[in-house]
Every structure is written in structure tokens, then in C-alpha cells.
C-alpha positions, 0 to 999 in steps of 0.5 A, a space after each residue: 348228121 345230116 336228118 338231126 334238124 328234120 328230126 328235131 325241128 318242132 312240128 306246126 301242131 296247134 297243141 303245142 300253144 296248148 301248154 302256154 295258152 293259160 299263161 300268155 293268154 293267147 289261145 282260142 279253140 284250138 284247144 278243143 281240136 286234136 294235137 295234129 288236124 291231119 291225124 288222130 293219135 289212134 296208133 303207136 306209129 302216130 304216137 312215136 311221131 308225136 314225140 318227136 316234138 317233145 324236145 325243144 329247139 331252145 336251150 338256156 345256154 346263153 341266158 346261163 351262159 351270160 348269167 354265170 361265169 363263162 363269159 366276159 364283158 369285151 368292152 372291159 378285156 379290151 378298154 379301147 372297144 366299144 363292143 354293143 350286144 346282140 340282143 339288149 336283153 344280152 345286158 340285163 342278164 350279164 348284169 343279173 337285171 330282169 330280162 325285159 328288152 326282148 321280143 318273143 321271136 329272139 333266139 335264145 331269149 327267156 320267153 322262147 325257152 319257156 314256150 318251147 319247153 312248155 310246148 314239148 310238155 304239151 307233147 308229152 302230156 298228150 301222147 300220154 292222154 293217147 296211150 291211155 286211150 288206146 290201152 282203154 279202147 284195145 287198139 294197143 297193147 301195153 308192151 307195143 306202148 310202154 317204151 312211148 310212155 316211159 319216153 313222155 314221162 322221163 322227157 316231161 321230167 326232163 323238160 321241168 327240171 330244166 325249166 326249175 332249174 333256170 327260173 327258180 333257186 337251187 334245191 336246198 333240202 326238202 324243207 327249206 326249199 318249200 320256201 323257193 318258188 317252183 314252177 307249173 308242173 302240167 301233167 294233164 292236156 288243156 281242155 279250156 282256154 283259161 287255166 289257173 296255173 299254182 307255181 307250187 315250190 321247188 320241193 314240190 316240183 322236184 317231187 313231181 320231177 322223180 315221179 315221173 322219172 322213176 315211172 318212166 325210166 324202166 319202161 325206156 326201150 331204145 330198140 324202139 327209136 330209130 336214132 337213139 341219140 336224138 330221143 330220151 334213150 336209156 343212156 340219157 335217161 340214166 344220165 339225167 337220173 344221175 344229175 337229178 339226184 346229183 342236185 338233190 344230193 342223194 350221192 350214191 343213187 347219182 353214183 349208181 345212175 351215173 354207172 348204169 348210164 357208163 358201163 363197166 369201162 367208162 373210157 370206152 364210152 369218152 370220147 376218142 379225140 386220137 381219131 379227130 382228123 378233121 381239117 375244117 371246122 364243118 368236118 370237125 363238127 360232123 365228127 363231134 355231133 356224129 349220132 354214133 359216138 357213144 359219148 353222145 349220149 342226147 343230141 338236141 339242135 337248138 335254135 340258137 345265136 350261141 356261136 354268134 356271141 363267141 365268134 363274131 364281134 360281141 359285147 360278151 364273149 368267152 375272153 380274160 379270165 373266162 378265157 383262161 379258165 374254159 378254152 385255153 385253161 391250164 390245168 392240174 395235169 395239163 398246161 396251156 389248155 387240154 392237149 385235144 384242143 390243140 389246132 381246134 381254138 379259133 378266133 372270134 372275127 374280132 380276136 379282142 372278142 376272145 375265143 371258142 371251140 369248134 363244136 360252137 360252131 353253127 348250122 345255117 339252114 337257108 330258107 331264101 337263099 337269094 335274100 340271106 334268110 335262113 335259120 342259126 342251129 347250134 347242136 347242143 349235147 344234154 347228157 354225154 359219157 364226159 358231163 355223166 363221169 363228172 357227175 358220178 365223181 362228185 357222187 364219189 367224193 361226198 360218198 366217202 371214195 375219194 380215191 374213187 372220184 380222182 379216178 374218175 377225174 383222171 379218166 376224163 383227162 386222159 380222154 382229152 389226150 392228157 398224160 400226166 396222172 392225177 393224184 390229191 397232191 397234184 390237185 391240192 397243189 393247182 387249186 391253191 387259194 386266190 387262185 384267180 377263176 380257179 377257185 371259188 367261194 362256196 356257201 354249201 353251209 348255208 345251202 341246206 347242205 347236212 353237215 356231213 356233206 358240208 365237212 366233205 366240201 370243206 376237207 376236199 375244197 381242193 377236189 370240189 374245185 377241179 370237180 367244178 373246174 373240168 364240169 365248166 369246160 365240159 359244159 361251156 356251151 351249155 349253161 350248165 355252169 349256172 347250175 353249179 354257181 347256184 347249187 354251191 351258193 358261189 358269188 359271182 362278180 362281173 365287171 362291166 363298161 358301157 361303151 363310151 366310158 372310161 370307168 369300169 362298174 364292179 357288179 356282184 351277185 351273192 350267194 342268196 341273191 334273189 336275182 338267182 332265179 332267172 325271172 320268168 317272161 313278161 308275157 307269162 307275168 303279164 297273164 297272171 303267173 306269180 312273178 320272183 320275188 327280188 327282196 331277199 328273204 334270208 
């Protein structure tokens, strides 16, 4: 634990602007010098370092986070509070408002995810350009370079479908989704300062998406990493095959993805929360984000506020109803919250601010210890054995094995420790409907779901919604939530006061609402690039 941050905090190499320079107009020559001015990328070894740029230190957790459903206005859970945000962005994205009120030196904000993830494009883009060039010239040969490539290419891929899936709609279907708005999909180095970027679709996107992880996937070799789980090792990769096609609704490539990632005995891979013996919340974290455990199947340490949204006094927290459905949730074979969460639920600082789990915690990492200064880490966990399980048991539903995905759904709860079986009965008999934060409305008819899929969700909404249930808990902390409220076409509702008020304003958030796709940066808009459309176009 103690080498994740060397191995993740983003180097000072003049092209990582590269990726951002057309869209926020901000380069100068730079873009005509190497990526790194100490050293040539002229061997493997300089190309293997290289890419250890190329995964961000930003997650859009919190964007997505205030954005779903994982998250509650204080000022409404406890009416006497007169709670403020961190950031005043915090407001304009809980009330699904364009994010505006932001500098680009704020954690978490929409314009250091669109940087970092850029940035780390340009890594890839980059180490890919020198292995060309190696190839070329003969100073490598394809088997010592092609776990690199395979490395670039399914991390490029990675990086757009994160950046796709946060400031554009959900993937329809490959015809209705040419309507949606993708996002720059850059495969080549910049060369000059001024580039004119095409947002293309999200159809074309998700093309380009698969291309390069399907380029890129079989050439991944872990032997040559020296912690897998801080690289697009074979596990993740196979795990973000498993998502993408998962949002593409291809069922049995998710399915297949999901179990190559899994292995032949998916319970040997969860993880065992029979061997958390930890007394502190650091030596319950050290155990959490060890880079040994086999659930942890990518680890990224962002730079991140996110621990101090739900455990320090704030506005928005995980409170109320969130509250019940994530970190004290009751459950269809579980009562109170997950038996594994038993004595590692802690009180915000101000407890009417809610609750959180241990691995939210944060890593301060000083950089002036006499003055305060330092920076916030939050480890984060992209793919792991538990979200992939989740993944192939939805796979499983739409693919007709319904007794399938409920064993899947019962070997996720007993590896948190619970020991009642599930069965459809169980399940039909907790999701019952109007069941506050349990059950959610789902628009998959509208979504350009086939009418195949749509007749399974609609017999099996019951198995959607512990589906979609056990995926919040898993993923609180990663925004992931987001995803699945725009994918099934779920309306959301937040509830908001301003502090100094008595009234209480209902807000809602419609399945086609506009406002689904997060807007891109005003520095990015500024420079030219199309901004999202906020008149609904169906």
C-alpha cells in the first residue's frame, strides 16, 4: 500500500497538456518537444514508465455521486441544519444545474476529470506512436512491446468509456444512440497547437471504444507489470470487457468476459471479510486496498474530497433514505445492513450528516507539514471480483438463466458474510412495489432496449431490483450508480433546502431529461467544442 501513490501520481511530462491543449487553448511549443525532456521514449523500459501515466488520479465519483441517488441534502434530513457545501459546484450538480462555480484546481470538479482522463489519453497515444517507431527502426521487437501496446490500447479504451459515460446519454442502441453526442475520441499525438476536435456520436464512440479493446486485450500480459493491480491487468481488462458490453447489452459477451475475469470458482476471488481483523480505520484500509487481494482487481488513488463529503460536516451526505439503502440497508437475505459491516459504519463528524464505510476513508499526503498543506487521496477500485459478479448476473438474467444470476446474486451475499439463501421468492418478496429507495421506475422501453430484453425486465423487475440494489452498495463510492440510473432510464427526485429556509423544493430528473449528460467544462466550451444540448429532443 505504501508505493500506490509513487506509482499513480501523474508525472510533470509537458504532454500530458497535449490531449487538452485544442480544447482549452492553453499550449504553446510544448507540443513539438518529446513527452518527457529528461528521456527519449527509444526502449521498452522508457515506454513501460510512460504508462504509468496513463490512469488518472481523478474519478467522477462525487460528480456522480451528487448526481444519482447515493447521496441526500442534510439541510433536508435534519430541518434545523443549516449545512453549506464544500464546493458551490456541489449544488449545481445535486440539482442537476450546469456546473459552473468551479476553479480548475478543485478536486473532483468536471473539468480535473476531463484533464486528467485527456492527459492519460495522451500517454497512451504516445507510448503507442514509440512503439510504432521501435518496431520501425528495430530497437524492439513485437513480442518485448506488445503487452505495452495491448496496455495503451485497452486503457485508451477505458479512458473514453469513462469520459462517454459521464458527459454523454447512456447507449441506446447503435441507431438511436447517432443522435447523442459523444465525445473526441483521440488516437493520434498532437503535433500542432490548434486542433479541430468532432465530438462524433456516442455510437461512434462506443465503436471506437471496442476496437481498441478488442485490439488490446489479448496482447495484455501481467508478467510484465510489476504490481498488476495498479495497471489494466488481465482480470481488469476482462472486467471492463464485461461492463462494456454489459452497457451495449450484448449479454452473453458480458457474461463470457465477466467469467474469464472470475475464474472457475468465483467465491475464491470475493473478498473474505472473515479475515478483517482490523481495530483502526487505517489497518481496516490497509487491508481493504491491499494490492494482494484478488478482488482488487485495479486499484487507482485519486485525488479526491470524496471522504470529506461523507464524513465531515457537509451539505450532502450519505443520509435518510440513501442512508438506508447503501450503508445500513436491509436487504432481501439480510436485515439492518450487511453482516460485514458490523463495527465498520462510522459517523460523519457531525452525525445529523449521516454515515460512511471505512474504505472512504482518505490518505493525507503532506507536502508542508509545518503549515497544514498536503494533499486528499481516496483509493478507489474500478473493477473488482464483486461489481464483475454483479455484472455477469445481470448478463445472466437477460440471457435467459435466471436461476444463474440468483446464484450469482447469493455468492456476493454470503462473501459479505450473509447467511440466509436467496431464492426468487425471497427476492419477489423484498422488492415489493413502493418500496421506498428499493424500487425504482425503469423506462428500458424507451431506451432502445429490443423487445426481448424489455419483456425480461418487466417479468423479473423484482431481480432487476436486487440486481440494481446490491450494484449501489458495491459501487457507493464510485459513482457507478450514475450509470445504471441512465442506462434503465430511472427518474430521479432530490429534495433540497437552502439553509435559512423552512420550505423544502422537490426536484426531478426524467428519464430523457437532457441534463443526463453531464456538461462538459466551460474551458472546454470556451475553446470551441460543442457544448450539450439542454432541450429535450424527444
Amino acid at each position: 500500500m505504501n508505493n500506490i501513490f509513487k506509482t499513480y501520481r501523474l508525472k510533470s511530462w509537458p504532454m500530458c497538456l497535449a490531449a487538452v491543449a485544442a480544447l482549452a487553448a492553453s499550449c504553446s511549443d510544448l507540443l513539438d518537444e518529446m513527452p518527457d525532456n529528461r528521456t527519449e521514449l527509444n526502449s521498452v523500459d522508457n515506454v513501460k514508465h510512460l504508462l504509468t501515466s496513463a490512469y488518472p488520479a481523478v474519478s467522477a465519483s462525487v460528480i456522480c455521486g451528487l448526481s444519482a441517488d447515493s447521496f441526500e441534502d442534510n439541510n433536508v434530513v435534519s430541518p434545523s441544519a443549516s449545512f453549506s457545501p464544500l464546493y458551490g459546484w456541489y449544488d449545481d450538480a445535486f440539482a442537476w444545474d450546469d456546473m459552473k462555480n468551479y476553479t480548475d484546481a478543485e478536486y473532483d470538479s468536471p473539468s480535473s476529470f476531463w484533464e486528467a482522463h485527456y492527459m492519460a489519453i495522451a500517454t497512451c497515444n504516445h507510448a503507442l506512436q514509440a512503439i510504432d517507431g521501435m518496431l520501425a527502426d528495430g530497437t524492439a521487437t513485437e513480442s518485448e512491446v506488445q503487452s505495452y501496446r495491448g496496455e495503451a490500447l485497452v486503457m485508451r479504451a477505458y479512458l473514453h468509456f469513462c469520459l462517454v459515460n459521464v458527459f454523454s446519454h447512456a447507449y441506446k442502441d447503435s441507431v438511436t444512440s447517432l443522435a447523442d453526442m459523444g465525445i473526441p475520441y483521440v488516437t493520434v499525438p498532437e503535433t500542432t497547437v490548434f486542433v479541430d476536435y468532432d465530438r462524433s456520436t456516442v455510437t461512434e464512440t462506443y465503436s471506437a471504444i471496442e476496437r481498441d479493446l478488442l485490439a488490446g486485450l489479448p496482447l495484455i500480459d501481467d508478467t510484465a507489470y510489476d504490481v498488476p493491480a495498479y495497471h489494466m491487468n488481465k482480470a481488469a481488462a476482462n472486467a471492463f470487457a464485461a461492463r462494456f458490453f454489459l452497457y451495449k447489452r450484448e449479454w452473453a459477451k458480458a457474461e463470457r468476459y465477466a467469467t474469464l475475469a472470475l475464474g472457475g470458482n468465483p467465491a475464491s476471488v470475493l473478498r473474505s471479510w472473515a479475515n478483517q481483523t482490523g481495530t483502526t480505520i487505517e489497518s481496516k484500509c490497509a487491508w481493504y486496498n491491499n494490492e494482494t487481494q484478488a478482488c482488487n482487481f485495479m486499484l487507482q488513488a485519486n485525488n479526491s474530497l470524496l471522504w470529506r463529503v461523507v464524513g465531515v460536516t457537509n451539505r450532502y451526505g450519505i443520509n435518510g433514505v440513501a442512508c438506508n439503502v447503501t450503508t445500513q440497508s436491509s436487504g432481501p437475505c439480510w436485515s439492518s445492513h450487511l453482516p460485514c459491516y458490523s463495527g465498520n459504519i462510522y459517523a460523519a463528524q457531525d452525525d445529523r450528516c449521516g454515515s460512511y464505510l471505512f474504505f472512504a476513508d482518505e490518505y493525507f499526503e503532506s507536502t508542508d507539514k509545518s503549515a497544514g498543506i498536503g494533499k486528499c487521496h481516496v483509493v478507489g477500485h474500478p473493477f473488482t471480483a464483486e461489481e464483475t459478479l454483479l455484472c455477469r448476473a445481470e448478463a445472466r438474467l437477460y440471457s435467459g438463466d435466471v436461476n444463474g444470476c440468483i446464484s450469482d446474486l447469493n455468492t456476493w451475499a454470503a462473501s459479505k458474510l450473509c447467511t440466509m439463501s436467496l431464492d426468487e421468492k425471497r427476492i419477489k418478496d423484498f422488492y415489493f412495489a413502493g418500496l421506498t429507495g428499493f424500487v425504482c421506475d425503469i423506462n428500458v422501453d424507451k431506451m432502445g432496449w429490443s423487445t426481448a430484453d424489455v419483456a425480461v425486465a418487466k417479468q423479473y423487475k423484482h431481480v432487476v431490483d436486487c440486481i440494481l440494489h446490491f450494484r449501489h452498495i458495491e459501487t457507493v463510492y464510485e459513482g457507478m450508480r450514475w450509470y445504471d440510473v441512465k442506462r434503465y432510464g430511472i427518474p430521479l427526485t432530490h429534495v433540497v433546502r437552502q439553509g435559512g429556509d423552512t420550505q423544502n423544493v422537490t426536484l426531478t430528473l426524467d428519464w430523457n431529461d437532457p441534463r443526463r449528460a453531464i456538461q462538459i467544462p466551460n474551458t472546454v466550451a470556451d475553446a470551441g467544442l460543442a457544448v450539450n444540448p439542454r432541450t429535450a429532443t424527444n
